[in-house]
C-alpha positions in Angstrom: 0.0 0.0 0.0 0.9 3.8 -0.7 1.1 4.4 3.4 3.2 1.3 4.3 6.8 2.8 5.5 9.4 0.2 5.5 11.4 -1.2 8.5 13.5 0.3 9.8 17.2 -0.7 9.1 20.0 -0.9 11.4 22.7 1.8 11.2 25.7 0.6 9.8 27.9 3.5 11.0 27.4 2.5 14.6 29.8 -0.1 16.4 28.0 -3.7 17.4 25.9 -3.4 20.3 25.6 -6.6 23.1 22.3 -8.5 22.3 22.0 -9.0 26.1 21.8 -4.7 26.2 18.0 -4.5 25.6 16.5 -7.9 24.8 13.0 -6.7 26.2 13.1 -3.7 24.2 13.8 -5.8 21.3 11.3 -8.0 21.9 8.7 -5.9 22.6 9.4 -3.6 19.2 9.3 -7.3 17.2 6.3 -8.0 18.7 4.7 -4.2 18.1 5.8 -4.8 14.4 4.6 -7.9 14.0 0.8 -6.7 15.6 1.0 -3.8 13.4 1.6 -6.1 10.2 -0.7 -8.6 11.0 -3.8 -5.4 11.3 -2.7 -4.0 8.5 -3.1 -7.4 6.7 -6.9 -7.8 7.4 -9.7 -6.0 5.9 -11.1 -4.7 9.0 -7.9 -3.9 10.5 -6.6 -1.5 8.0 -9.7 -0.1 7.6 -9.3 1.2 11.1 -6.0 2.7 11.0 -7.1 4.4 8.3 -9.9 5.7 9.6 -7.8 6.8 12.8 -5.5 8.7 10.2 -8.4 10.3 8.1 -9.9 11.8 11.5 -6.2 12.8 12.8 -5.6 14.7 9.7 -9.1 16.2 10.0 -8.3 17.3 13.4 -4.4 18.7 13.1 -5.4 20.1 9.8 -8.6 21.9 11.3 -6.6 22.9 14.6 -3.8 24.2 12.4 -5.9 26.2 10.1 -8.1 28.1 12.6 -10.5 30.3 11.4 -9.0 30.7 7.8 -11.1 29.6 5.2 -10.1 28.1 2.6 -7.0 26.4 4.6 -3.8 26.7 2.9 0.0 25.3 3.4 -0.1 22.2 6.0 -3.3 22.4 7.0 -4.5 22.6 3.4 -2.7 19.6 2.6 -4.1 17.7 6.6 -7.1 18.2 4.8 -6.7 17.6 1.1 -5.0 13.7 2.9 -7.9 13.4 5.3 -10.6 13.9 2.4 -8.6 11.5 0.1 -8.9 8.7 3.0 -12.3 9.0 3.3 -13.0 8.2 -0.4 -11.1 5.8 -0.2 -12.9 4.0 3.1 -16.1 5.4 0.7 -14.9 2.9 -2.5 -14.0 0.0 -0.3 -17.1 0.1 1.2 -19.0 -1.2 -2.2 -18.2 -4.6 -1.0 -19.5 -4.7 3.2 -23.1 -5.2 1.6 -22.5 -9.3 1.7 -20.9 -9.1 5.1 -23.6 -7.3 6.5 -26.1 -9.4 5.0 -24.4 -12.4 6.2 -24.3 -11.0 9.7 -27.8 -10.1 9.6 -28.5 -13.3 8.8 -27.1 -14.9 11.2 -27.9 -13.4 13.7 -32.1 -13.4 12.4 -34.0 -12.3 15.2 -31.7 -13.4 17.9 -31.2 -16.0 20.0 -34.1 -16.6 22.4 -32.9 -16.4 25.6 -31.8 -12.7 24.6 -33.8 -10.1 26.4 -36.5 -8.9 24.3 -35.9 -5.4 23.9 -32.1 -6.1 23.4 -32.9 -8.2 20.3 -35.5 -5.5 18.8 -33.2 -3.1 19.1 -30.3 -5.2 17.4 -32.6 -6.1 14.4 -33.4 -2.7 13.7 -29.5 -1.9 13.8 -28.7 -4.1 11.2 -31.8 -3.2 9.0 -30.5 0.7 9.2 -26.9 -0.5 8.6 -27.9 -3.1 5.7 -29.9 0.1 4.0 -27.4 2.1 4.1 -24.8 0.7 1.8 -26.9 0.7 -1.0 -28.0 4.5 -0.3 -24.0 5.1 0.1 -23.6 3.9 -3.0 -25.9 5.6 -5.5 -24.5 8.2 -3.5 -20.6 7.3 -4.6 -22.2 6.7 -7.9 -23.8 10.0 -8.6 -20.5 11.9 -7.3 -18.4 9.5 -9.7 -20.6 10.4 -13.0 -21.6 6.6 -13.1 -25.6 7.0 -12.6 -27.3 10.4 -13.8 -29.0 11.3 -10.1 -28.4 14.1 -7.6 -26.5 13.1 -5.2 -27.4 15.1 -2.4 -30.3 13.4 -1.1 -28.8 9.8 -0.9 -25.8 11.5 1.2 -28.4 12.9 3.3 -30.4 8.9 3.4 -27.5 7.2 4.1 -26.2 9.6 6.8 -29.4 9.4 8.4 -29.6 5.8 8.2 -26.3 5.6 10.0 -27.4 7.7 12.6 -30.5 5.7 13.0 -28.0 2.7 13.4 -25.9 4.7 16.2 -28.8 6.1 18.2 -30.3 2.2 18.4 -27.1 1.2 18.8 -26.4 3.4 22.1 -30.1 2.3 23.3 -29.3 -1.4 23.2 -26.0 -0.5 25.0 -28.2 1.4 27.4 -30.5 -1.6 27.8 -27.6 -4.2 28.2 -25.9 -2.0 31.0 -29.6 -1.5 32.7 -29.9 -5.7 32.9 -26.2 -5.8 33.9 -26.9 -3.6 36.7 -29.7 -5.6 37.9 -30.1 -8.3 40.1 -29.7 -12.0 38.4 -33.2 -12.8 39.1 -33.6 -14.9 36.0 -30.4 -16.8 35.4 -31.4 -19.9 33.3 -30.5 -23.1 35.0 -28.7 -24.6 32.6 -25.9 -21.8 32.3 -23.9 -20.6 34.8 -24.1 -17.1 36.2 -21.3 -14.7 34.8 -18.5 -13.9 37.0 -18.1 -10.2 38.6 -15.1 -10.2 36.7 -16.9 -10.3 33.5 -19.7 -8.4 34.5 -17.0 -5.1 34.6 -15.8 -6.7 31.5 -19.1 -6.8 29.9 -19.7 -2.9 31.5 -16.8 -1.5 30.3 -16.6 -2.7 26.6 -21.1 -1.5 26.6 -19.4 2.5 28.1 -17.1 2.4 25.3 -19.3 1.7 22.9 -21.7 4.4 24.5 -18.6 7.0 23.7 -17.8 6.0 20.3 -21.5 6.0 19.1 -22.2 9.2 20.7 -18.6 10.7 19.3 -20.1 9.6 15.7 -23.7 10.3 16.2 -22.4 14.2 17.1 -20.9 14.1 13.2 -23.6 12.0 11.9 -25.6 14.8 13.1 -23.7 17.7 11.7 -23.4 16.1 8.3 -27.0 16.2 8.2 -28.6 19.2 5.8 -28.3 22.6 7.6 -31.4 23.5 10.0 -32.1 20.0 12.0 -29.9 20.4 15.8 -26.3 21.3 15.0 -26.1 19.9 11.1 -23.2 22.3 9.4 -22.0 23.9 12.6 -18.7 21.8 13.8 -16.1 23.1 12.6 -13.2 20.6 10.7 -11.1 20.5 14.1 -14.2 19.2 16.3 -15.1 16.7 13.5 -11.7 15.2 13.7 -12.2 14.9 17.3 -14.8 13.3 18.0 -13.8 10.9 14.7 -10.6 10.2 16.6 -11.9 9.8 20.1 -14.2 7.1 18.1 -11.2 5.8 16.4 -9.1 5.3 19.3 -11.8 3.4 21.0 -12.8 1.1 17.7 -8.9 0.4 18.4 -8.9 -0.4 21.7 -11.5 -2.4 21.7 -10.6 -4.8 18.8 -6.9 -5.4 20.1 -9.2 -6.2 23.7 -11.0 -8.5 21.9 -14.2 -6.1 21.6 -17.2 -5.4 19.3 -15.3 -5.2 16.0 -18.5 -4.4 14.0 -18.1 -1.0 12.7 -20.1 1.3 10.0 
């Protein structure tokens, strides 16, 4: 890929150092490298780091460019590589429709011993999300000449599909954190009760999602057309903040062994 730096070499110019100086460090930068590689190798993976970058540049570019309009210099060209990336996440994107269907599939109307609520909410997650690929991209299609259609209005369906998707997605988080708060009144007999220590497990991964949806539903939001809440009023800098803070988490919580489902 264009962004992959290669390793770096050792310096010839400097005199051998002892293996035994820093095998930890060494260890630990091999195994770093080796994580890095093996994200970067999967679909999902890169598609995170570059949606971390994208956001970054949005943010140091907007930060960096202040109140001038149109930015130019650095945080022109912060931009100019943060709008790139997102077309680029945009093109790729033509092929989740089957992976999202298969995931919807599977998962049908949820397994019955699912709390009711829990499992309405999830189905009408992945109905928003599975409408608005196709929306997305007569969308890409319009902007790329392909189809003869305006292409404003199926931005605008898409983006509110998405944040339809975020908002149900925060109030099944909600829900799962109200049952995990309450007393196990209703444990089935044939499973075991989780342990405490999964319970904050469980907790803290439902939070984080909390964050990142809200983060995104703030942009979803302001992507909208001008006149509903805050649509059009964040400027570039706040944009790439709260894409970043919902970066950062994605991140954290797929190298925890998280939700890895993503829009």
């Amino acid at each position: 890929p264009p962004s992959r730096r290669a390793p770096r070499q050792l310096q010839a110019g400097r005199g051998p150092r002892p293996v035994t100086s820093h095998p930890g460090s060494v260890a630990m930068a091999a195994g770093a490298l080796s994580g890095l590689v093996a994200v970067l190798e999967t679909y999902r993976g890169r598609d995170r780091v570059v949606r971390a970058l994208c956001y970054g540049c949005q943010l140091a570019g907007g930060a960096l460019a202040g109140p001038q309009a149109p930015p130019s210099g650095l945080p022109g060209s912060l931009l100019a590589v943060s709008a790139q990336l997102s077309a680029c996440r945009t093109a790729l994107r033509l092929f989740d429709d089957f992976a999202m269907l298969g995931y919807s599939c599977g998962y049908g109307l949820g397994p019955k011993d699912e709390d009711v609520l829990v499992r309405g909410l999830s189905v009408l997650c992945n109905l928003a999300n599975q409408l608005y690929y196709p929306c997305e991209h007569v969308a890409w299609a319009a902007d790329a000449g392909i189809i003869r259609v305006g292409s404003r209005k199926w931005w605008t369906l898409s983006t509110a599909l998405w944040a339809s998707s975020l908002l149900l997605g925060i109030l099944r988080s909600l829900r799962i954190l109200f049952q995990l708060r309450k007393p196990r009144q209703h444990q089935c007999s044939t499973s075991s009760p989780p342990s405490r220590r999964e319970v904050k497990a469980r907790v803290k991964a439902e939070v984080l999602s909390v964050l990142a949806d809200l983060a995104d539903l703030s942009n979803a939001i302001h992507w909208l057309p001008p006149g509903f809440l805050w649509a059009g009023r964040f400027p570039p800098w706040l944009v790439g903040l709260l894409g970043t803070i919902s970066s950062l988490i994605g991140i954290y919580q797929a190298s925890r062994g998280g939700n890895s489902e993503a829009v």
